[in-house]
LOPA-525636 format. One record per residue (C-alpha): z, x, y; residue number from 1; residue in one letter. Coordinates in nm, 4 decimals. Each point is the difference from the previous one (the first is absolute). Last residue first. Layout:
N
z_x_y_num_residu
Z_X_Y_NUM_a
...
% end
This chain:
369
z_x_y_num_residu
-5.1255_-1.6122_3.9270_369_x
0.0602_0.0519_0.3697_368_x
0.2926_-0.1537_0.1291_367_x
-0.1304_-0.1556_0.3632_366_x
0.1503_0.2325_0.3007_365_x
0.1646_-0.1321_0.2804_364_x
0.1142_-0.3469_-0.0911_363_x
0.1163_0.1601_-0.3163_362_x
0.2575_0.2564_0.1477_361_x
0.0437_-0.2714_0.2279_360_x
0.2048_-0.2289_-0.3196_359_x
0.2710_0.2868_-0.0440_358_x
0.1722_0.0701_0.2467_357_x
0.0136_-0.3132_0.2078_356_x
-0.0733_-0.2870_-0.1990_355_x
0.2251_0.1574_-0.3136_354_x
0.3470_0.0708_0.2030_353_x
-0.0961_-0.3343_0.2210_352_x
-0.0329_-0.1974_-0.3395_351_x
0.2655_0.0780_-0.1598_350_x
0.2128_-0.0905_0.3481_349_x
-0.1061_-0.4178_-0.0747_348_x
-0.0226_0.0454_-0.3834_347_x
0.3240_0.1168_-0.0148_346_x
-0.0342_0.1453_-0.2828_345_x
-0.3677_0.0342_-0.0484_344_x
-0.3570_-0.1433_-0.0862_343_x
-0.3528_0.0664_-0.0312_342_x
-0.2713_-0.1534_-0.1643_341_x
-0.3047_0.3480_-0.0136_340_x
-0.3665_-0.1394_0.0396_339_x
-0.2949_0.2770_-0.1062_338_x
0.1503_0.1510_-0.3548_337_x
-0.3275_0.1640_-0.1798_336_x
0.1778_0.2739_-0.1808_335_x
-0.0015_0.2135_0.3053_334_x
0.1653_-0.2327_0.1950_333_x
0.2746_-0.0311_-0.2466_332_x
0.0394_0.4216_0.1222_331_x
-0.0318_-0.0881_0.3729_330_x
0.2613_-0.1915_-0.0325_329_x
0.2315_0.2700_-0.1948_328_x
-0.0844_0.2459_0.3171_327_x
0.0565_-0.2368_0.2556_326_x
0.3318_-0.0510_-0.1366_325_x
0.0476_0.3143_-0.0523_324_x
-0.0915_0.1059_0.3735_323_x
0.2006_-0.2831_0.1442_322_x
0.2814_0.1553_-0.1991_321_x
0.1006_-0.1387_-0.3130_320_x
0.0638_-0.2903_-0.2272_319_x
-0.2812_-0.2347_-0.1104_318_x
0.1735_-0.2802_-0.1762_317_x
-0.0075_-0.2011_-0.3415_316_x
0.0712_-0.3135_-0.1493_315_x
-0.2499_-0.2433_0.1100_314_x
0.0939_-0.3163_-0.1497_313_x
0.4002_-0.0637_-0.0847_312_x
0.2919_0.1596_0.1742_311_x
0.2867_0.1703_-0.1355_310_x
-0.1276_0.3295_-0.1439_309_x
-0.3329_-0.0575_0.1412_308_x
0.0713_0.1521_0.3185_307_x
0.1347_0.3162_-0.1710_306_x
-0.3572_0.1129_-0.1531_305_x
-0.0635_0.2401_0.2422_304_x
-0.3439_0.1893_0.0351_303_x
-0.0012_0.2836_0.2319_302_x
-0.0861_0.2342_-0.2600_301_x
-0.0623_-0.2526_-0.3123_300_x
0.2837_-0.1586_-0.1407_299_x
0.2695_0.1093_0.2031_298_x
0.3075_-0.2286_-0.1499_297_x
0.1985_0.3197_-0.0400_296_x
-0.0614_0.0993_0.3575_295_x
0.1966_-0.3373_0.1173_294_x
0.3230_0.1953_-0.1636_293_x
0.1542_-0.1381_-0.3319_292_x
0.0693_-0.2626_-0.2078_291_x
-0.1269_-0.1796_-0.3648_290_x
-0.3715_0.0442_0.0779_289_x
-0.1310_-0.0347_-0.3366_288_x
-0.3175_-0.2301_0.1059_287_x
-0.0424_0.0705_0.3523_286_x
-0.3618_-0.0345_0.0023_285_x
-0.0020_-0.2596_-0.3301_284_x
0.0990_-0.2373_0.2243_283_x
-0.2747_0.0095_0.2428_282_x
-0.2661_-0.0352_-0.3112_281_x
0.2188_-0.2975_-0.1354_280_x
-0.0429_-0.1650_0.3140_279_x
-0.3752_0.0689_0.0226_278_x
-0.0297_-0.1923_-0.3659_277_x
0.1781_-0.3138_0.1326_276_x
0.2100_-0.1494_-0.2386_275_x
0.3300_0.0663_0.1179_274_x
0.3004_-0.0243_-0.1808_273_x
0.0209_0.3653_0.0562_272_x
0.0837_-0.0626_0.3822_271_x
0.2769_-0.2370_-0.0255_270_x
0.1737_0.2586_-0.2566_269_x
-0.1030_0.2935_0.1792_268_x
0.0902_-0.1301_0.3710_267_x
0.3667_-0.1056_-0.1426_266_x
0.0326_0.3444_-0.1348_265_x
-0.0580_0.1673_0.3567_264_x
0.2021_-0.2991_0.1503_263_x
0.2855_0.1708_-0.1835_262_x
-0.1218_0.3386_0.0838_261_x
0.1148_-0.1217_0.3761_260_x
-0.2976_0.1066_0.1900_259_x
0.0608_0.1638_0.3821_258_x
0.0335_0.3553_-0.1644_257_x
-0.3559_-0.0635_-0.0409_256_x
-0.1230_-0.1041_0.3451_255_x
0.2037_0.3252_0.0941_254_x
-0.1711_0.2100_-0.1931_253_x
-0.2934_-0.1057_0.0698_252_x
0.0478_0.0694_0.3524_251_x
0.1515_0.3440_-0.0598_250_x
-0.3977_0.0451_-0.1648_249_x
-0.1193_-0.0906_0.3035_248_x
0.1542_0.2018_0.2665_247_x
-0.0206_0.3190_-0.3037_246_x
-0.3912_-0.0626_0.0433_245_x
0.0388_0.0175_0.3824_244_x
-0.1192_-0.1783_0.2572_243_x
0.0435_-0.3094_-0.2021_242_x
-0.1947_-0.2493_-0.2406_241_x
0.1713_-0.2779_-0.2082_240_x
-0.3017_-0.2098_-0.1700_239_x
-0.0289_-0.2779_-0.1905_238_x
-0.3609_-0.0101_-0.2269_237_x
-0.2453_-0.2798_-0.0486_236_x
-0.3547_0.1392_-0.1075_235_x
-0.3599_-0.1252_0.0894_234_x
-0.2883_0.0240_-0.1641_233_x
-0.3606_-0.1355_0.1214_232_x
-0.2065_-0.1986_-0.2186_231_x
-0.3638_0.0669_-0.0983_230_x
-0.2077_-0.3070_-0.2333_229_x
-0.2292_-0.0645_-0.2176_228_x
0.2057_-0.1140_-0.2587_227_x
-0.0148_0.2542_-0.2665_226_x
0.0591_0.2525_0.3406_225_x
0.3432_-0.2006_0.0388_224_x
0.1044_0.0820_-0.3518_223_x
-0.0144_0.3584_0.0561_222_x
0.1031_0.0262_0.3364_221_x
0.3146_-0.1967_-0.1562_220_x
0.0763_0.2557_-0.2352_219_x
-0.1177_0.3406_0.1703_218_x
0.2525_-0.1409_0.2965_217_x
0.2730_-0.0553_-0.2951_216_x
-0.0342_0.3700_-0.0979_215_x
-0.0010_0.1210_0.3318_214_x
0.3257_-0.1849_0.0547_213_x
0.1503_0.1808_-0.2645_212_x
-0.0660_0.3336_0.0985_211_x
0.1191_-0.0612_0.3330_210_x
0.3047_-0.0953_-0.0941_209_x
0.0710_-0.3681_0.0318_208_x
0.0549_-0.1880_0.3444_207_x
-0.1117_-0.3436_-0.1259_206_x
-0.3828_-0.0535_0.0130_205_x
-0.1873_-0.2561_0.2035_204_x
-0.3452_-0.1196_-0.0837_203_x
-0.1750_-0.0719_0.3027_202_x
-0.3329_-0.2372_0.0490_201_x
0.0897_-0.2246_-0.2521_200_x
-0.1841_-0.2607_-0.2473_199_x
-0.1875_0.1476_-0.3356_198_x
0.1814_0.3223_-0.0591_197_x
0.3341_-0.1019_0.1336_196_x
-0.0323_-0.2864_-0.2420_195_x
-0.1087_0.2551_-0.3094_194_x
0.2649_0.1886_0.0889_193_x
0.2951_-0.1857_-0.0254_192_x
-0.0112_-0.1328_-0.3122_191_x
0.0306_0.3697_-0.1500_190_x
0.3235_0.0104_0.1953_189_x
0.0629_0.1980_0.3520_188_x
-0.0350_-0.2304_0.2338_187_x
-0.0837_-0.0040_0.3905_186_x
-0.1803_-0.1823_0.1919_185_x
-0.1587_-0.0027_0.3438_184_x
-0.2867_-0.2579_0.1227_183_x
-0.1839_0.0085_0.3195_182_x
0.0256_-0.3124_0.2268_181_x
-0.3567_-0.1212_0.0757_180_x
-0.0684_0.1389_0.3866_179_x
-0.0662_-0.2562_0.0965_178_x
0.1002_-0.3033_-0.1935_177_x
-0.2300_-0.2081_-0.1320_176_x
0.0060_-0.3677_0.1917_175_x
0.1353_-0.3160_-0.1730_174_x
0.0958_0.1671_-0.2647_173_x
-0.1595_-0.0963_-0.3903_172_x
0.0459_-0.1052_-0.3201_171_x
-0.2306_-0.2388_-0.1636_170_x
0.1460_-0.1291_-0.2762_169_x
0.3404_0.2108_-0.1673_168_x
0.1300_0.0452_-0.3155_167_x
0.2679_0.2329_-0.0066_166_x
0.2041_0.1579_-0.3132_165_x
-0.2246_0.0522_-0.2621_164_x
-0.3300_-0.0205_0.1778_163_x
-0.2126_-0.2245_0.1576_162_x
-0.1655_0.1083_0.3230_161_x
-0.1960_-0.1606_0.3159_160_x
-0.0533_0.1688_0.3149_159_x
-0.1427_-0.1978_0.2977_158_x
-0.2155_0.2555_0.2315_157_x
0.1489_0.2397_0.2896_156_x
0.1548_0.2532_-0.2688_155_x
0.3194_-0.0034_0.1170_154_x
0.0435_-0.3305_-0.2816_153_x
-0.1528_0.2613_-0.2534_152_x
0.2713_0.2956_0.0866_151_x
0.2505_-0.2322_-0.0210_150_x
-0.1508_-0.1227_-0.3330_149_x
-0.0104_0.3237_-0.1791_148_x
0.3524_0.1639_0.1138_147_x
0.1247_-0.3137_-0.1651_146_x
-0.1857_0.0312_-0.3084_145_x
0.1020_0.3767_-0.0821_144_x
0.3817_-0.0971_0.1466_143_x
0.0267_-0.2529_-0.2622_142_x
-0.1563_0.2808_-0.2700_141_x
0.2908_0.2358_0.1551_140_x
0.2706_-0.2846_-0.0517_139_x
-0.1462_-0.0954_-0.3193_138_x
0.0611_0.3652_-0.1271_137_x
0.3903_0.0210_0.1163_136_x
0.0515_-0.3267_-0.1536_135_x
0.0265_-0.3195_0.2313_134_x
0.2865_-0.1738_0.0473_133_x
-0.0425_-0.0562_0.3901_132_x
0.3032_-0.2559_0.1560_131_x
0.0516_0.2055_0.2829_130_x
0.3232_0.1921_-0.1553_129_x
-0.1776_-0.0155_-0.2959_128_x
-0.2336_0.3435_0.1363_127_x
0.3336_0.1534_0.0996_126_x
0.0962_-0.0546_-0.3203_125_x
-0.3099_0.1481_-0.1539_124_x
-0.0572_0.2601_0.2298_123_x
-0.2958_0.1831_0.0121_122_x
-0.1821_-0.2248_0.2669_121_x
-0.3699_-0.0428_0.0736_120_x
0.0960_0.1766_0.3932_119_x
-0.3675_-0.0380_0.1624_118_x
0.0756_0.1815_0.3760_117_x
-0.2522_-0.1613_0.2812_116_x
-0.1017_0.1983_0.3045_115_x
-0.0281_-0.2639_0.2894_114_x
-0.0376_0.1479_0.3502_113_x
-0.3183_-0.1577_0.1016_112_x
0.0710_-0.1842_0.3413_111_x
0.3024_-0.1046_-0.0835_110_x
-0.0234_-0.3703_0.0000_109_x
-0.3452_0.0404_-0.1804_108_x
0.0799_0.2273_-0.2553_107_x
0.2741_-0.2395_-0.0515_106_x
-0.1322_-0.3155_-0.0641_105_x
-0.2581_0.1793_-0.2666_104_x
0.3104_0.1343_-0.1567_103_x
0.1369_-0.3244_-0.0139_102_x
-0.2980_-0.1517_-0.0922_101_x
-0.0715_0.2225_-0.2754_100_x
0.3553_-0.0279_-0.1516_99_x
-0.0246_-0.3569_0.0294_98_x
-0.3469_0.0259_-0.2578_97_x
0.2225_0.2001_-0.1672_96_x
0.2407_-0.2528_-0.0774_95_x
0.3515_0.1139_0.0243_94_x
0.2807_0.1770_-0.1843_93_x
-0.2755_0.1160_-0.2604_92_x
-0.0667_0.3189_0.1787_91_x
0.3078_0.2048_0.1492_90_x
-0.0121_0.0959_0.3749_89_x
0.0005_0.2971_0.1666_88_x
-0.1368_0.0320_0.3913_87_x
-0.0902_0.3117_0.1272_86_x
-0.0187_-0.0326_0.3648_85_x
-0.2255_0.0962_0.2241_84_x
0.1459_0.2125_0.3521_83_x
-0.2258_-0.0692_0.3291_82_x
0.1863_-0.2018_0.1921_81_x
0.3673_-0.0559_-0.0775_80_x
0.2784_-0.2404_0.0528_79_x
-0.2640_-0.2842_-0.0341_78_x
-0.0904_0.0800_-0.3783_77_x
0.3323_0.0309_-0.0556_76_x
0.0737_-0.3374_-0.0458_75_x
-0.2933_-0.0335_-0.2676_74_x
0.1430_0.2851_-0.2067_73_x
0.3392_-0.1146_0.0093_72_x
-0.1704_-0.3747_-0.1397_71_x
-0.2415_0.1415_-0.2447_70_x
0.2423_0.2884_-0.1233_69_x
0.2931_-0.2469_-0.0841_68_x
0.3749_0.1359_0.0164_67_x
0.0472_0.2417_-0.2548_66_x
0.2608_0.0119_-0.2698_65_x
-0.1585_-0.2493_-0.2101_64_x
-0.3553_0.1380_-0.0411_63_x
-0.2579_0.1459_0.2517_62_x
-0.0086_0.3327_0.2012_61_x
-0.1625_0.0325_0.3290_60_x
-0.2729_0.2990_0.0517_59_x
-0.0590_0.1346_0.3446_58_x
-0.3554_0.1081_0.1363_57_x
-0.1536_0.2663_0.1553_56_x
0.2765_0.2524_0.1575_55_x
-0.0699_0.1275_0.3108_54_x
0.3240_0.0720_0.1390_53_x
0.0264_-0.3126_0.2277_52_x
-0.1392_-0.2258_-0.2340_51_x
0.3429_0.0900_-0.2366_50_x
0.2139_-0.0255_0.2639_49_x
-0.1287_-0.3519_0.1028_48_x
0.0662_-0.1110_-0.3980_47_x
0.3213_0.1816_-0.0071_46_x
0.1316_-0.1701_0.2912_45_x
-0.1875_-0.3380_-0.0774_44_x
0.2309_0.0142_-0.3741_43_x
0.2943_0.0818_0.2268_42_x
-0.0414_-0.2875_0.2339_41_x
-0.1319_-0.2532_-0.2877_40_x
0.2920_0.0500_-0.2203_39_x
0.0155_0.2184_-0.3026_38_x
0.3708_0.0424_0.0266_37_x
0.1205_0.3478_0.0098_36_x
0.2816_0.1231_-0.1670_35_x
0.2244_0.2582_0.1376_34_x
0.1181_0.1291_-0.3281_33_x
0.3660_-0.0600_-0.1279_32_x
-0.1848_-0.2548_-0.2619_31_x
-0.2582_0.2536_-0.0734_30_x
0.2680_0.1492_-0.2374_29_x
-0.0250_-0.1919_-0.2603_28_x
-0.2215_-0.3564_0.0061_27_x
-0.0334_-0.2350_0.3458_26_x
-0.4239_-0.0212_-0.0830_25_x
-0.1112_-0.1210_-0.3532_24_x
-0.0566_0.3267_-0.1739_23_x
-0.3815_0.1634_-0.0992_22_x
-0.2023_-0.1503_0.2838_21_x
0.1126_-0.0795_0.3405_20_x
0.3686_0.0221_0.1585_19_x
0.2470_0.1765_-0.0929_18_x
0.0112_0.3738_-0.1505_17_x
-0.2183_0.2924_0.1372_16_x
0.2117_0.0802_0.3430_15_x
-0.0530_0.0119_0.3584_14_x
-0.0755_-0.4085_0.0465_13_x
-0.2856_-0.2316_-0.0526_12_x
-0.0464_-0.4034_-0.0420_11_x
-0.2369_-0.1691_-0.2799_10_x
-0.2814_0.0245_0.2360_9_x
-0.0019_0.3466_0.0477_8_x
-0.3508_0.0146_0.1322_7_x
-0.1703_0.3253_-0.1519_6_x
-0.2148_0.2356_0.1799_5_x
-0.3971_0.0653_-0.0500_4_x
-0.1713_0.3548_0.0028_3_x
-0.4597_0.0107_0.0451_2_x
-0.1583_0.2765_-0.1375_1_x
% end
């Protein structure tokens, strides 16, 4: 199994509210919290923390809030030494034939440390916001044709395609890069899959209960095998893990007790407007929640839905000791789960509580399935 962290690029702080997706940052309560500016110091702290405990790989955000994952990314890169970064970006905000010389331009400069993150986009203002007016469905079919000639101009010969949305003659790199970037993507529509299907190496899943993300595994493996193909699955979770289960579960609390139930309704309203089918499936995990302890939003055991209560995207943590946690990941492991997207609050001392206790348990001894 290999574990990834998350680069807080739209800033970070002790509490759910300000900053990133869901609210515009500076809203409710989070104003009295210590906010921290996603500036290149702390973003190289995490980064070099995140290397230092072993993890894989850290994923950057992308969209208004967040400063740009190419450029952080590339910055980092000589901060750190070994760590690959995740980069997201949004298809149809740039040629792909760019795209693959970018990418190729930075497998190089790094040294091979390129993972690429395809965001299509579920947003439709966000979406306008760059000047794309594009339906939901064109967006994924864009994203089908785009996927197709970056992959042809890596290909080492001149790539030619006419489509719907690109035409392109001879499409190429001016050297392949090595290794070729793998692909992740995540979406949960019935566009979705038949582009994860014929394109990417990892389909990512949003934190669902297990019995749900089996499901959509048995989907996609489905549609990949029409194709010819294997993928790997991956899952993006947060995580608050303690010595203790009660440790972790006061933590919750607390991150909860944070949330002014006025940005609670805010987060609905912005949220519901959404178009993206994985949104929906977050909200829909705390659906009916009108108050209450952290336990009540326990979805699965050590499951909390609370993160997604005011923030969009992945909407759910593992909560528990570093046994549970284990425990729970070893459980989406079972169902075919081999990359797990981290994150926390902080992400900086998140990461310590999870590198430390948790991540050697699997450094030691390989999940058996």
């Amino acid at each position: 199994m290999k574990f990834h962290w998350f680069l807080p690029t739209a800033g970070d702080s002790r509490v759910l509210t300000g900053g990133g997706h869901g609210l515009a940052r500076g809203h409710g309560r989070s104003e009295a919290a210590a906010f921290r500016a996603p500036d290149i110091e702390y973003l190289a702290q995490v980064a070099r923390s995140a290397e230092q405990l072993g993890f894989e790989a850290v994923l950057t955000p992308t969209g208004t809030w967040c400063e740009d994952a190419w450029l952080v990314t590339a910055a980092l890169t000589r901060e750190t030494e070994r760590l690959r970064f995740l980069v997201a970006f949004r298809p149809g905000f740039m040629s792909p034939t760019l795209a693959a010389q970018m990418a190729a331009t930075y497998q190089r400069l790094s040294r091979g440390r390129l993972l690429l993150n395809v965001v299509t986009g579920g947003e439709t203002v966000e979406q306008a916001r760059f000047g794309d007016h594009l339906s939901k469905d064109e967006r994924y079919e864009r994203t089908d044709e785009f996927l197709s000639i970056v992959r042809g101009a890596w290909s080492g010969t001149p790539y030619d395609f006419d489509g719907t949305h690109y035409r392109v003659d001879g499409a190429m790199v001016s050297e392949t890069p090595d290794p070729v970037p793998e692909i992740y993507f995540g979406g949960s529509s019935p566009a979705a899959g038949p582009v994860a299907a014929r394109h990417v190496d990892v389909y990512l899943t949003w934190g669902e209960p297990p019995e749900q993300v089996a499901r959509k595994i048995e989907w996609i493996r489905g549609l990949a095998e029409e194709q010819g193909r294997k993928l790997r699955f991956g899952i993006r979770l947060h995580v608050i893990t303690r010595d203790t289960e009660r440790d972790a579960w006061a933590e919750a609390e607390r991150l909860l007790a944070a949330i002014d139930p006025a940005d609670i309704i805010s987060a609905r309203k912005l949220l519901g407007r959404s178009e993206s089918v994985g949104q929906k499936r977050m909200l829909e995990l705390h659906e009916g929640f009108a108050g209450g302890t952290a336990r009540d939003l326990e979805i699965h055991p050590n499951l909390w839905a609370g993160v997604g209560l005011v923030r969009g995207g992945a909407g759910t943590a593992l909560v528990g000791s570093h046994s549970q946690v284990a425990e729970r990941i070893e459980e989406y492991a079972s169902l075919g789960i081999e990359e797990f997207v981290l994150s926390g609050y902080p992400h900086l001392e998140e990461s310590y509580w999870f590198g430390e206790n948790v991540l050697p348990r699997f450094a030691a001894a390989p999940v058996s399935r």
